[in-house]
PDB file with one MODEL, atoms N, CA, C and O in Angstrom:
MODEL        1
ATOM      1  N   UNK A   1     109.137 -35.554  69.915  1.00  0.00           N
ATOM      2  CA  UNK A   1     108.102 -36.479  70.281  1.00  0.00           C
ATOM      3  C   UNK A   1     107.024 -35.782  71.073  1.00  0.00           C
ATOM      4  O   UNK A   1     107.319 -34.904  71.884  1.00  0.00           O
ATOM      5  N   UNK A   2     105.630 -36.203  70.827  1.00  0.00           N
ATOM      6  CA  UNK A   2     104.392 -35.804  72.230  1.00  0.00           C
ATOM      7  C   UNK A   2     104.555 -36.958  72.841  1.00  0.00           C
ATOM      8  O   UNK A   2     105.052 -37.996  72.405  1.00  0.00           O
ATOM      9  N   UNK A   3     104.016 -36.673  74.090  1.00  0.00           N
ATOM     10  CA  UNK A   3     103.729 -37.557  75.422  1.00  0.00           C
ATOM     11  C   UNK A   3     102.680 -37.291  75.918  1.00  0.00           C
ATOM     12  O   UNK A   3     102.290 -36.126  75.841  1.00  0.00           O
ATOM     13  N   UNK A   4     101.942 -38.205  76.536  1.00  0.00           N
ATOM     14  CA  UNK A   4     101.111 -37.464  76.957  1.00  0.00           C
ATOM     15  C   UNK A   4     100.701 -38.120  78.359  1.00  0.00           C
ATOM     16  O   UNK A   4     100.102 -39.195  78.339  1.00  0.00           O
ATOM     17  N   UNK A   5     101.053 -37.412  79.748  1.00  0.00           N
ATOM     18  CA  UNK A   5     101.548 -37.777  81.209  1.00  0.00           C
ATOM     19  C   UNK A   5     100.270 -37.927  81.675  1.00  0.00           C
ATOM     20  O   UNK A   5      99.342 -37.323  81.137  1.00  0.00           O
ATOM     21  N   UNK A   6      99.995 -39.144  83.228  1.00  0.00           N
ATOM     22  CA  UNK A   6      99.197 -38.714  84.120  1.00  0.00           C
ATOM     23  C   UNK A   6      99.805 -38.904  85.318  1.00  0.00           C
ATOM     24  O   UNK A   6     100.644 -39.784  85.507  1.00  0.00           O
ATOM     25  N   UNK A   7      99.527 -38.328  85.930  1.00  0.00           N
ATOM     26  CA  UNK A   7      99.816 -38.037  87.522  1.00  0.00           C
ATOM     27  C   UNK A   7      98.564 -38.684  87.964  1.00  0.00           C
ATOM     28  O   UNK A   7      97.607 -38.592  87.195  1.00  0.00           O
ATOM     29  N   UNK A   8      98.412 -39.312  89.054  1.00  0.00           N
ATOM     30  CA  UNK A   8      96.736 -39.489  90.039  1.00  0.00           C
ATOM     31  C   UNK A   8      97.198 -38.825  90.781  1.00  0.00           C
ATOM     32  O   UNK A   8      98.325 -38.358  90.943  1.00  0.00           O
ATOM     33  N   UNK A   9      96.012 -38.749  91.423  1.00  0.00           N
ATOM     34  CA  UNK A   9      95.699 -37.220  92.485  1.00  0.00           C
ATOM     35  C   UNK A   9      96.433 -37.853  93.710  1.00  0.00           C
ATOM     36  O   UNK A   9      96.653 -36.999  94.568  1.00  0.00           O
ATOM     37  N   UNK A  10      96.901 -39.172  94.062  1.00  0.00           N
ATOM     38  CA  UNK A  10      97.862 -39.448  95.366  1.00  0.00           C
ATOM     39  C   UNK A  10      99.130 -39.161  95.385  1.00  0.00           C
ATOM     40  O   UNK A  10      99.873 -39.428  96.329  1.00  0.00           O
ATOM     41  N   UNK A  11      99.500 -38.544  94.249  1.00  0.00           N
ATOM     42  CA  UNK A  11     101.011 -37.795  93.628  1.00  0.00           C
ATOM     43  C   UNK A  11     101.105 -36.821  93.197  1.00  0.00           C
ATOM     44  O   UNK A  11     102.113 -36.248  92.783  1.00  0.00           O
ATOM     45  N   UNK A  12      99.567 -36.343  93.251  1.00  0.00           N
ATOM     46  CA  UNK A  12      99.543 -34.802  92.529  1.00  0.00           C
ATOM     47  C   UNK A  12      99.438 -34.133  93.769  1.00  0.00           C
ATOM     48  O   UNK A  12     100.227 -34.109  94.714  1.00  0.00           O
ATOM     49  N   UNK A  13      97.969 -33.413  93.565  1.00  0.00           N
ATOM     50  CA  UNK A  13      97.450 -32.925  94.566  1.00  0.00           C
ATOM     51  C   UNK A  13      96.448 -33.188  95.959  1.00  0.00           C
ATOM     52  O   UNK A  13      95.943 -32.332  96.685  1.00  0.00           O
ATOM     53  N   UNK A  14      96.368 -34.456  96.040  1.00  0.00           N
ATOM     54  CA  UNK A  14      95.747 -35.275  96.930  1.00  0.00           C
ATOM     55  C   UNK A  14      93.940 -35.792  96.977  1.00  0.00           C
ATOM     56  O   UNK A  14      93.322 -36.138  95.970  1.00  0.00           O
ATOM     57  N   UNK A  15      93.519 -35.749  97.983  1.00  0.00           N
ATOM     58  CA  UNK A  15      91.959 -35.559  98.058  1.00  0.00           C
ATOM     59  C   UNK A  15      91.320 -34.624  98.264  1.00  0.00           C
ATOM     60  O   UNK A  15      90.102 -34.718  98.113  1.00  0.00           O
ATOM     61  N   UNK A  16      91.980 -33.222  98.739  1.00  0.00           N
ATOM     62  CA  UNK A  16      91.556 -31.960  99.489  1.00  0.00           C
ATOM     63  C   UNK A  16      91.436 -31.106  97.740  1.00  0.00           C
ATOM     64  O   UNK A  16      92.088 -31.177  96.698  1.00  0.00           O
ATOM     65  N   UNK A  17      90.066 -30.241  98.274  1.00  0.00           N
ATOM     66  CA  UNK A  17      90.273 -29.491  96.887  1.00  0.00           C
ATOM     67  C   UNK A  17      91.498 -28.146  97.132  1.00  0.00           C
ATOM     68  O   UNK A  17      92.156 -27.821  98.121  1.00  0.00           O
ATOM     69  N   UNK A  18      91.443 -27.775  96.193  1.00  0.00           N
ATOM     70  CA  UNK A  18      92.928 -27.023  96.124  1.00  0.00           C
ATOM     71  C   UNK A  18      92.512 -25.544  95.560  1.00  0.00           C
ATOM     72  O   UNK A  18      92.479 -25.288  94.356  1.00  0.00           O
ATOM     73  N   UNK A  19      92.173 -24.529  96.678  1.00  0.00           N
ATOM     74  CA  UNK A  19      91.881 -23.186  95.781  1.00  0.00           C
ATOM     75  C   UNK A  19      93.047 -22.090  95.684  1.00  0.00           C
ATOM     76  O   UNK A  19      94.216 -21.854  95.989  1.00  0.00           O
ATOM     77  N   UNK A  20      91.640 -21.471  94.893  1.00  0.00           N
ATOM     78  CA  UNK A  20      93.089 -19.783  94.756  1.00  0.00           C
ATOM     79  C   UNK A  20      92.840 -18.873  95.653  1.00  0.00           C
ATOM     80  O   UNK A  20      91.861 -18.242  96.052  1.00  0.00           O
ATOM     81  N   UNK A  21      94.293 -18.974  95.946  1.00  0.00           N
ATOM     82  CA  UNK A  21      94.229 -17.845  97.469  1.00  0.00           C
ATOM     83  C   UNK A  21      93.687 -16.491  97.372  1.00  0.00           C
ATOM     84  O   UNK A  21      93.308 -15.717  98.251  1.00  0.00           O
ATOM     85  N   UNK A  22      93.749 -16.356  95.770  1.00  0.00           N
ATOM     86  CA  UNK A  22      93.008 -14.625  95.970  1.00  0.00           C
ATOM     87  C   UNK A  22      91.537 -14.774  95.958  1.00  0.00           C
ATOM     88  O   UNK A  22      90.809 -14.026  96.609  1.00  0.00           O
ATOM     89  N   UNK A  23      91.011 -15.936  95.066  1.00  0.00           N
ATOM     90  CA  UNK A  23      89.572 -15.756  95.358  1.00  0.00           C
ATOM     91  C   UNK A  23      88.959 -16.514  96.201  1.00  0.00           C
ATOM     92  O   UNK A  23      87.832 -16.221  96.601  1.00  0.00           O
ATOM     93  N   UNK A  24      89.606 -17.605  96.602  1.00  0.00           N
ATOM     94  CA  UNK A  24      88.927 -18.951  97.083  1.00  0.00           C
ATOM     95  C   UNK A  24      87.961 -19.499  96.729  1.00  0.00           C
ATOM     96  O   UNK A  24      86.975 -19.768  97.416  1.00  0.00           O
ATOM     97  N   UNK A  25      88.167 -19.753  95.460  1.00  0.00           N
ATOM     98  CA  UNK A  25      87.063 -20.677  94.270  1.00  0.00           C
ATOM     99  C   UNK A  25      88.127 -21.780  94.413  1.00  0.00           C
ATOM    100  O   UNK A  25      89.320 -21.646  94.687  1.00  0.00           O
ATOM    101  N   UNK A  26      87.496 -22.787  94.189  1.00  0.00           N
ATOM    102  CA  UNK A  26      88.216 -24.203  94.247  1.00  0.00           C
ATOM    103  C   UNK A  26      88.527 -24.238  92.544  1.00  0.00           C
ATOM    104  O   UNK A  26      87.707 -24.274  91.628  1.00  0.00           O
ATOM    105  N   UNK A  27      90.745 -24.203  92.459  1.00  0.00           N
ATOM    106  CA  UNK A  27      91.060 -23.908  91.156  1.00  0.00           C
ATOM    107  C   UNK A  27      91.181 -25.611  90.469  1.00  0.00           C
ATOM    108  O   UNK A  27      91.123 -25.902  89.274  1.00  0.00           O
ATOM    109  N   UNK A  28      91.386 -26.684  91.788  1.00  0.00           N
ATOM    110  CA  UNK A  28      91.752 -27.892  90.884  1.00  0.00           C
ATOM    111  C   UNK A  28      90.578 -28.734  92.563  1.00  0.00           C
ATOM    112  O   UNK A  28      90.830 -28.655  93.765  1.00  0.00           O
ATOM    113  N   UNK A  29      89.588 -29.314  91.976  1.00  0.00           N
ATOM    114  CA  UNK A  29      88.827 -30.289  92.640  1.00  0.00           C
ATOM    115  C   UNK A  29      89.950 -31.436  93.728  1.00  0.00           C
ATOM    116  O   UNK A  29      91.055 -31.829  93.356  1.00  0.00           O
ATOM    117  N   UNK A  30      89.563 -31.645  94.536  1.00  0.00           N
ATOM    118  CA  UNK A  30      90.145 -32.808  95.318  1.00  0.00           C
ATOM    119  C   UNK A  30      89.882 -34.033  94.700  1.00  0.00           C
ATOM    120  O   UNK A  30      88.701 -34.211  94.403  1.00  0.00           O
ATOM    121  N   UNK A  31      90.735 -34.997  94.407  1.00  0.00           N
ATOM    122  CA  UNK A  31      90.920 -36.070  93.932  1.00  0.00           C
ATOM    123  C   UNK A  31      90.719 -36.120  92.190  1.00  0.00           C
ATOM    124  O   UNK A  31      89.944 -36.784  91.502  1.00  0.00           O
ATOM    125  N   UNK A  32      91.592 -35.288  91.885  1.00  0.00           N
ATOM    126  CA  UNK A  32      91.508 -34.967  90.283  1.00  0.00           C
ATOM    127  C   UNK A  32      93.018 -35.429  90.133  1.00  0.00           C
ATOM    128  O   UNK A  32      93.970 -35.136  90.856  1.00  0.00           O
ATOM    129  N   UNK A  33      92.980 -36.305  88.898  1.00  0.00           N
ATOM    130  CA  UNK A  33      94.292 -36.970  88.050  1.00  0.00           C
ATOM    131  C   UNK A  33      94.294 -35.509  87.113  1.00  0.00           C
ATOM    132  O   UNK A  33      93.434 -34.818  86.566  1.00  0.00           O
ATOM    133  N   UNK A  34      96.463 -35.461  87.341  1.00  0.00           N
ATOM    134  CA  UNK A  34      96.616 -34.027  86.545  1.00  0.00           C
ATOM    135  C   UNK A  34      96.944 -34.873  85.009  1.00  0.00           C
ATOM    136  O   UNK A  34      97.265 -36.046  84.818  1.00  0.00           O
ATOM    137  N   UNK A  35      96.784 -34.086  84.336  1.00  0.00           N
ATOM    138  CA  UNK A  35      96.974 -35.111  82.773  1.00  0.00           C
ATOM    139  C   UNK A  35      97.633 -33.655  82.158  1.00  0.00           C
ATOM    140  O   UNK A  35      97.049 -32.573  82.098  1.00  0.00           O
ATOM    141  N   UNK A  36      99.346 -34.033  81.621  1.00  0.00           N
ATOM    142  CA  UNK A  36      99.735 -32.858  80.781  1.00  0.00           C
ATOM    143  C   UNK A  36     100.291 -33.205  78.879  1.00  0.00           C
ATOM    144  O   UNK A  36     101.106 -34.076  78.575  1.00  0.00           O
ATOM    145  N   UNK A  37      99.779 -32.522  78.148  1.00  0.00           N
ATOM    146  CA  UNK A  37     100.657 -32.853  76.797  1.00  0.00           C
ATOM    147  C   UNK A  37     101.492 -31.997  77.032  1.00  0.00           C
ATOM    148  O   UNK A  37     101.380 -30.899  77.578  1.00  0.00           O
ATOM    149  N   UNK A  38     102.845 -32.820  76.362  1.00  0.00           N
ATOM    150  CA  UNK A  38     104.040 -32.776  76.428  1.00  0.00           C
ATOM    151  C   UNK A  38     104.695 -32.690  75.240  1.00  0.00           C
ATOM    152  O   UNK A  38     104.749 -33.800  74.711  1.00  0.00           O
ATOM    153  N   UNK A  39     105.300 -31.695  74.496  1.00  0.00           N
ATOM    154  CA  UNK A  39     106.161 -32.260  73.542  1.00  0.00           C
ATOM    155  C   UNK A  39     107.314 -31.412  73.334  1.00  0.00           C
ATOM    156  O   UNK A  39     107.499 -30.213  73.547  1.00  0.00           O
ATOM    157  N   UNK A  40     107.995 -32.270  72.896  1.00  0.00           N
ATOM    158  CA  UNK A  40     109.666 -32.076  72.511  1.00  0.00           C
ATOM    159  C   UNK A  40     110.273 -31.086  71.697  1.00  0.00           C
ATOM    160  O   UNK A  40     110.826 -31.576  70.711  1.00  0.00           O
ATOM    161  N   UNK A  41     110.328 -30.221  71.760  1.00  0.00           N
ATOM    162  CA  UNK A  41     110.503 -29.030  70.744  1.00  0.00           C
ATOM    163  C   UNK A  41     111.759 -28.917  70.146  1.00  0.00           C
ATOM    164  O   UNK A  41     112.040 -28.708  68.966  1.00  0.00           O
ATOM    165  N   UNK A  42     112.837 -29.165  71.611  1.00  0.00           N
ATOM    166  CA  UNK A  42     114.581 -29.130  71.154  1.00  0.00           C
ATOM    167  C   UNK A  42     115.104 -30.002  72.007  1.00  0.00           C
ATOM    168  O   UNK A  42     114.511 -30.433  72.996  1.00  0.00           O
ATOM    169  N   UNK A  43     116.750 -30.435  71.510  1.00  0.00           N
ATOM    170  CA  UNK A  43     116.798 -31.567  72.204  1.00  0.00           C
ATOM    171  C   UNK A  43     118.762 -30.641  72.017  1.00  0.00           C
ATOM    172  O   UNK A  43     119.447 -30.025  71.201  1.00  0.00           O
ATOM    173  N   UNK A  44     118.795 -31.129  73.305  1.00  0.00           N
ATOM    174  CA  UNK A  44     120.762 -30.376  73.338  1.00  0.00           C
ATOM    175  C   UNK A  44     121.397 -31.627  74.155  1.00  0.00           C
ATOM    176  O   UNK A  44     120.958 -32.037  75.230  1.00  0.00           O
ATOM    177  N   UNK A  45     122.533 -32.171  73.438  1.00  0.00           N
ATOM    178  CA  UNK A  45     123.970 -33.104  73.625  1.00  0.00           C
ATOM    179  C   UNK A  45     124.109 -33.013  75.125  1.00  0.00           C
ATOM    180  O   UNK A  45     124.219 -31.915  75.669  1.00  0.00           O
ATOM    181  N   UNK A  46     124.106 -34.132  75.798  1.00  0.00           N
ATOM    182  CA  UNK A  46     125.038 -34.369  76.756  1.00  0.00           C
ATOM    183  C   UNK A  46     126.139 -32.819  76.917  1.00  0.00           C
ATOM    184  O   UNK A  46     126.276 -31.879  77.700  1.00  0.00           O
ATOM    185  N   UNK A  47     126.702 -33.287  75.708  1.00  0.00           N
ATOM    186  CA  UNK A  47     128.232 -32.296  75.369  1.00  0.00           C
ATOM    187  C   UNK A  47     127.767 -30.749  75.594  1.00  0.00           C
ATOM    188  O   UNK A  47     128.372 -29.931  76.288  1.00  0.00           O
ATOM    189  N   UNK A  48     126.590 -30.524  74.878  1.00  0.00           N
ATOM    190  CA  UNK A  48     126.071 -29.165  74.989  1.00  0.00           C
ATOM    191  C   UNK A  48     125.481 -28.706  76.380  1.00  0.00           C
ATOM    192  O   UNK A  48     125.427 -27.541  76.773  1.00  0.00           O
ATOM    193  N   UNK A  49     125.154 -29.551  76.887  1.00  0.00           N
ATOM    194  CA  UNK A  49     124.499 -29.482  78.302  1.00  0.00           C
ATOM    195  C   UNK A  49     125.926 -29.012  79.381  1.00  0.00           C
ATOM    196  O   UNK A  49     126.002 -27.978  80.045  1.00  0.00           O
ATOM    197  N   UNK A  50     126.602 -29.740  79.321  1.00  0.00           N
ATOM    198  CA  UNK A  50     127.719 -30.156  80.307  1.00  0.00           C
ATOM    199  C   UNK A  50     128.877 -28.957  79.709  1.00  0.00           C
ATOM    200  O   UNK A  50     130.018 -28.820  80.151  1.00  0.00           O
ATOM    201  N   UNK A  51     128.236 -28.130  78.565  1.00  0.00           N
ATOM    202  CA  UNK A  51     129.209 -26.973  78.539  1.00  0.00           C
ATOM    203  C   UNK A  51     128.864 -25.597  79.212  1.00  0.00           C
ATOM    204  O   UNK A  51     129.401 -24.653  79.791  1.00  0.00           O
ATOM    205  N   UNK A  52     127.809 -25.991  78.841  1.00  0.00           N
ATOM    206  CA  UNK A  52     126.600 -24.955  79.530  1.00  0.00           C
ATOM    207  C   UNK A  52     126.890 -24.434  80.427  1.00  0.00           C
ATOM    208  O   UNK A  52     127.180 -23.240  80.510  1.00  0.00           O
ATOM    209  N   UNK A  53     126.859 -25.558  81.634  1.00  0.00           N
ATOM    210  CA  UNK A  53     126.827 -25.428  82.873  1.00  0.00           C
ATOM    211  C   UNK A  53     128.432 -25.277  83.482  1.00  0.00           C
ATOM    212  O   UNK A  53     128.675 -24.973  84.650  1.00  0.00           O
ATOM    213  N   UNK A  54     129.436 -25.547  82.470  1.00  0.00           N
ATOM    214  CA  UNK A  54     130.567 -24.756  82.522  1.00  0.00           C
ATOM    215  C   UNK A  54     130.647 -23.439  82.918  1.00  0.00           C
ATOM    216  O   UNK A  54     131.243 -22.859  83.824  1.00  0.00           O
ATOM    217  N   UNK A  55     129.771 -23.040  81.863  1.00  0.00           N
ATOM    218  CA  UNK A  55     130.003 -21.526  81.653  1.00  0.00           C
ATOM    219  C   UNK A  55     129.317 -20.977  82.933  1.00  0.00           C
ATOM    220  O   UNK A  55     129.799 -20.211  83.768  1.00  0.00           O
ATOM    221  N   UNK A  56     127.743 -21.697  82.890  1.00  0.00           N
ATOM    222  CA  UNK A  56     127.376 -21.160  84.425  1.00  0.00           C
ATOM    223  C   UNK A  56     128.483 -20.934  85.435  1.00  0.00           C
ATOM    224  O   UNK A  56     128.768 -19.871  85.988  1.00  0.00           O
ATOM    225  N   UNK A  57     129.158 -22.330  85.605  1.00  0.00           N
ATOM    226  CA  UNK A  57     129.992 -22.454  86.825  1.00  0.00           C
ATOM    227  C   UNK A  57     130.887 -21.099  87.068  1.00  0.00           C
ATOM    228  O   UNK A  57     130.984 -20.395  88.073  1.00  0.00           O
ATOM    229  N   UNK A  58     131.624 -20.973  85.528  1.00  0.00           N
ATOM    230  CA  UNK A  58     132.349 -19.863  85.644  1.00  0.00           C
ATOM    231  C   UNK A  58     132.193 -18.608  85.954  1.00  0.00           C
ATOM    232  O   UNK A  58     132.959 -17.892  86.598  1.00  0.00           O
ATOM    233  N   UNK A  59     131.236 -18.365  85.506  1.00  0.00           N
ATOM    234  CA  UNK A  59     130.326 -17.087  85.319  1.00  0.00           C
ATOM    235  C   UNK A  59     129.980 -17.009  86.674  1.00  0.00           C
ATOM    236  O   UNK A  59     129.753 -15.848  87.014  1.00  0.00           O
ATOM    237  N   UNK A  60     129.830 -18.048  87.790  1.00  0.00           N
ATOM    238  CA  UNK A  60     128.781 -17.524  89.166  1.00  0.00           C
ATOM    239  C   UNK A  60     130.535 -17.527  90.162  1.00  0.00           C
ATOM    240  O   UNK A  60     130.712 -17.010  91.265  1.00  0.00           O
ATOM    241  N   UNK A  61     131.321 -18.083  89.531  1.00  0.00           N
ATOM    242  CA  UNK A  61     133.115 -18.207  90.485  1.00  0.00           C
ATOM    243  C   UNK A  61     133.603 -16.739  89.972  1.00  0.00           C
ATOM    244  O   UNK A  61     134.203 -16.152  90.872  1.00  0.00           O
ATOM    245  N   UNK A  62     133.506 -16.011  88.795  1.00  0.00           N
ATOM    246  CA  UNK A  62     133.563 -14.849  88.802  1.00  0.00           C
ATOM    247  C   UNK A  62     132.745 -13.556  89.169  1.00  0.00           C
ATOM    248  O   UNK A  62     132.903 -12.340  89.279  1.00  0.00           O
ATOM    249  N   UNK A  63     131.919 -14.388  89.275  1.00  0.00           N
ATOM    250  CA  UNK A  63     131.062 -12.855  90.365  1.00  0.00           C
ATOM    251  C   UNK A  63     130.812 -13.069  91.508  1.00  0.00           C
ATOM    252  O   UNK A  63     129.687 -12.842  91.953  1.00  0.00           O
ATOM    253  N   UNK A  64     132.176 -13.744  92.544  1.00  0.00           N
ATOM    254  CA  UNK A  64     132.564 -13.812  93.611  1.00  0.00           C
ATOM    255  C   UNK A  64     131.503 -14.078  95.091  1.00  0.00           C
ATOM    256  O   UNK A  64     130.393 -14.597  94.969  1.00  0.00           O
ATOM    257  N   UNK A  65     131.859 -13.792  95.965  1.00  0.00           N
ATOM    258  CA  UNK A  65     130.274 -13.633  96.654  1.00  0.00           C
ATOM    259  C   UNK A  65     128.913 -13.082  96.495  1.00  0.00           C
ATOM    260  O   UNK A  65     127.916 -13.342  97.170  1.00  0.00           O
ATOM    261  N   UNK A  66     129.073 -12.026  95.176  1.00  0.00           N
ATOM    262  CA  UNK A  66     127.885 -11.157  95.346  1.00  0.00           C
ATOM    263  C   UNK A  66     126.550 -12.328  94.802  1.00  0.00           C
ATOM    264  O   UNK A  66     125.437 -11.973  94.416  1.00  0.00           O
ATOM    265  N   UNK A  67     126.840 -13.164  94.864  1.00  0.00           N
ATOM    266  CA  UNK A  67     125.814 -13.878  93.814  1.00  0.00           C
ATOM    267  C   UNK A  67     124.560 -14.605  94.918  1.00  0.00           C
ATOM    268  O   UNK A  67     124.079 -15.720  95.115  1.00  0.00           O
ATOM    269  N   UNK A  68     124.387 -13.040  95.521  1.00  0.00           N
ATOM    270  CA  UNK A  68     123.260 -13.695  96.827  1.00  0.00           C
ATOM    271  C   UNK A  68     122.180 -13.091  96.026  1.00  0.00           C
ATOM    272  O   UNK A  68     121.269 -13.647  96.639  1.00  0.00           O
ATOM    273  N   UNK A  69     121.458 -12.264  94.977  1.00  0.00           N
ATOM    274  CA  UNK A  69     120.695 -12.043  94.262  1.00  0.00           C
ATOM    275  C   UNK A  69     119.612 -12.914  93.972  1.00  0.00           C
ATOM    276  O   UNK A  69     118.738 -12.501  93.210  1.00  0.00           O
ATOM    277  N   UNK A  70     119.529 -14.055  94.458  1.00  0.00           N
ATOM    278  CA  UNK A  70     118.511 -14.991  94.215  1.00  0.00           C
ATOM    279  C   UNK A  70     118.057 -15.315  92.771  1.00  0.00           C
ATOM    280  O   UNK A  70     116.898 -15.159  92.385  1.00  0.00           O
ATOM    281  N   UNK A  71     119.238 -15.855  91.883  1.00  0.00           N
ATOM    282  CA  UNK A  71     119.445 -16.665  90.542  1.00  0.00           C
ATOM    283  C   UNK A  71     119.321 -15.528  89.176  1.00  0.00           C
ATOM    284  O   UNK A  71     119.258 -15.811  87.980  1.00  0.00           O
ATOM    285  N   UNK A  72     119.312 -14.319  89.755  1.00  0.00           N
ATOM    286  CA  UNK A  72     118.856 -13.064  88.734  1.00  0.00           C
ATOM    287  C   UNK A  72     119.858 -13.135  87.478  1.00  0.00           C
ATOM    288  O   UNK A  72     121.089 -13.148  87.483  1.00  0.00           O
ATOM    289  N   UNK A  73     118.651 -13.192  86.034  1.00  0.00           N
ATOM    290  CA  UNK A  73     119.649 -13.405  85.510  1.00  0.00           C
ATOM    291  C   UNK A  73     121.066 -12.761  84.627  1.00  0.00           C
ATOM    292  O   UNK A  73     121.605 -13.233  83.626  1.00  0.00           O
ATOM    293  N   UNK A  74     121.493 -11.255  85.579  1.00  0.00           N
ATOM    294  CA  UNK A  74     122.411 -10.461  84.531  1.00  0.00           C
ATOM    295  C   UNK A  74     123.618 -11.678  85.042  1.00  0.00           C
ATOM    296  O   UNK A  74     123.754 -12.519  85.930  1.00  0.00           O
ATOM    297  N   UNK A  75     124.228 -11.240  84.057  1.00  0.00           N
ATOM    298  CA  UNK A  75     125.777 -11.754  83.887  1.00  0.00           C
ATOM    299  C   UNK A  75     125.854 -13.151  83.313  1.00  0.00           C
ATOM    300  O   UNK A  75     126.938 -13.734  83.286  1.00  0.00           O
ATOM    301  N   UNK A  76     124.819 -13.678  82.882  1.00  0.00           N
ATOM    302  CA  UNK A  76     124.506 -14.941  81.746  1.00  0.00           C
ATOM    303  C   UNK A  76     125.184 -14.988  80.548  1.00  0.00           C
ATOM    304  O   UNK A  76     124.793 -14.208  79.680  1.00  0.00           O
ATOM    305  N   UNK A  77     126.240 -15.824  80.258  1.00  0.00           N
ATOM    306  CA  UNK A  77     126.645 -15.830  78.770  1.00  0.00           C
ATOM    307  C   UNK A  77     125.739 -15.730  77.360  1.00  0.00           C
ATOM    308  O   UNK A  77     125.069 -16.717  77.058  1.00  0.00           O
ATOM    309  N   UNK A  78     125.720 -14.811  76.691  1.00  0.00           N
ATOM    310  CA  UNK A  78     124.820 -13.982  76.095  1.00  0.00           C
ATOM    311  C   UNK A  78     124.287 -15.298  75.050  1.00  0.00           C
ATOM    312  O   UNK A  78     123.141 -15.062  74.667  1.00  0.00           O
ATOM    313  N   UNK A  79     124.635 -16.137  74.700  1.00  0.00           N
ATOM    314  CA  UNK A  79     124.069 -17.501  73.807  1.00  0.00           C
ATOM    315  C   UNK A  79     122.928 -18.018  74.865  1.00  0.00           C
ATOM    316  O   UNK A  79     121.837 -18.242  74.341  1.00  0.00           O
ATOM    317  N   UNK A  80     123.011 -18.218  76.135  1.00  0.00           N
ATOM    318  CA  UNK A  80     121.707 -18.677  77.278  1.00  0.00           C
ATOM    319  C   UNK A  80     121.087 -17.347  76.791  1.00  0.00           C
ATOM    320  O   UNK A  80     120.359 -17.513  75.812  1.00  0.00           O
ATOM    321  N   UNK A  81     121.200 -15.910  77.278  1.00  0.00           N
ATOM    322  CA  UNK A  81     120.468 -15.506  77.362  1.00  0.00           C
ATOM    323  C   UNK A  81     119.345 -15.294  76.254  1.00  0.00           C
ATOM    324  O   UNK A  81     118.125 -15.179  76.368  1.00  0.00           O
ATOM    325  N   UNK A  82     120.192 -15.283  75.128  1.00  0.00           N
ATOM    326  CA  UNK A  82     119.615 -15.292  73.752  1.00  0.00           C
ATOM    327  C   UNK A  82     118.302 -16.302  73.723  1.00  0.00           C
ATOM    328  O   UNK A  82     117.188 -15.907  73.378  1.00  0.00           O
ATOM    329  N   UNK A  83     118.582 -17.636  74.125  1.00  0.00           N
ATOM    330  CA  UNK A  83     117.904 -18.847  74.643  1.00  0.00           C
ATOM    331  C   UNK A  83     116.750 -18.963  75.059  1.00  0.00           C
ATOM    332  O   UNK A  83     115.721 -19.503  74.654  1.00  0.00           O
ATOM    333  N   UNK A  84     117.184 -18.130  76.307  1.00  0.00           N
ATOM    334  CA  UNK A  84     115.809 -17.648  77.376  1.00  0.00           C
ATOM    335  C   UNK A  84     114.843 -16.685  76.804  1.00  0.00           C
ATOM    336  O   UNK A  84     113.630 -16.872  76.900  1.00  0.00           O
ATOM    337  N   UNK A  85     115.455 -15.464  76.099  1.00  0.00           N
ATOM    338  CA  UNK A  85     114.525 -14.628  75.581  1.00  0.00           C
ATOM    339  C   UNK A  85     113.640 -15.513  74.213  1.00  0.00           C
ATOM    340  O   UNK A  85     112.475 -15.283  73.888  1.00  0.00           O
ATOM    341  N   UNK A  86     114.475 -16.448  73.634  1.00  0.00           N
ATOM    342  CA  UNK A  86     113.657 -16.360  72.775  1.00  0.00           C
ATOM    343  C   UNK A  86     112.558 -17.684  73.237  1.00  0.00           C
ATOM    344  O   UNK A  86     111.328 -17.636  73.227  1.00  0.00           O
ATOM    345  N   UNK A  87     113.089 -18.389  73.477  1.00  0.00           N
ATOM    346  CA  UNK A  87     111.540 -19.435  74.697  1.00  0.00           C
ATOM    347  C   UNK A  87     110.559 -18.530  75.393  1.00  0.00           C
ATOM    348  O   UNK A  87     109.391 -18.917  75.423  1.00  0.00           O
ATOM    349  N   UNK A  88     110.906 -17.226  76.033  1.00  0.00           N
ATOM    350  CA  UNK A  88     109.991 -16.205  76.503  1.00  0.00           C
ATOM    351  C   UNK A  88     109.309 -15.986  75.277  1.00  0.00           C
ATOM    352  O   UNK A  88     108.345 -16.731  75.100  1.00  0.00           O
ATOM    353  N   UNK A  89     109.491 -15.380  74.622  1.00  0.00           N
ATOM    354  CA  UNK A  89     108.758 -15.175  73.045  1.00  0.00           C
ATOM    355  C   UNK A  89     108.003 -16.043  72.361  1.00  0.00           C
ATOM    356  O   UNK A  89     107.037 -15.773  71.646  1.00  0.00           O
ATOM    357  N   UNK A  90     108.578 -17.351  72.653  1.00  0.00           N
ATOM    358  CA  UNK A  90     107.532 -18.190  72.322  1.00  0.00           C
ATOM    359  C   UNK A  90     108.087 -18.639  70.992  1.00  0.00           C
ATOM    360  O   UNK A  90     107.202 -18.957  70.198  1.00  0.00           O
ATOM    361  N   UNK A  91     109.250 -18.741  70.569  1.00  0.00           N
ATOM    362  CA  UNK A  91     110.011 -19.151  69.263  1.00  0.00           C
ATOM    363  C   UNK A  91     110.747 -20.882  69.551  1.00  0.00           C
ATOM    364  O   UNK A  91     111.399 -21.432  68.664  1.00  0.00           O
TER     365      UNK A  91
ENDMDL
END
């Protein structure tokens, strides 16, 4: 499916304009509604979801404490990672 979202600016980003810290050009105006298209590309089971995160579980109980790395992703069951690379790619 597309969607197509609005946010108003009292849930977005407010009344203040909002710049970029490297240049300080104002990147989104103050009091601007964010508006995003949205669409549905893949859709995964309850069942598929909730196995998933099995494997996460397992996968982060076997690499014991060290898993202070801040979410990095080696040691991913190689079907996610497959996943991730190919959404990086743009497939």
């Amino acid at each position: 499916g597309k969607y197509r979202l609005w946010i108003p600016a009292e849930l977005g980003y407010g009344p203040e304009d909002q710049r970029n810290p490297q240049t300080g050009e104002v990147a989104i105006p103050g009091g601007s509604e964010l508006t995003f298209d949205v669409e549905l590309l893949e859709f995964k089971s309850r069942a598929e979801i909730e196995a998933m995160q099995r494997q996460m579980q397992e996968m982060q109980q076997q690499g014991g404490a060290g898993g202070q790395d801040g979410g990095a992703a080696q040691g991913l069951p190689p079907e996610i990672q497959a996943q991730i690379d190919a959404q990086m790619r743009g497939q």
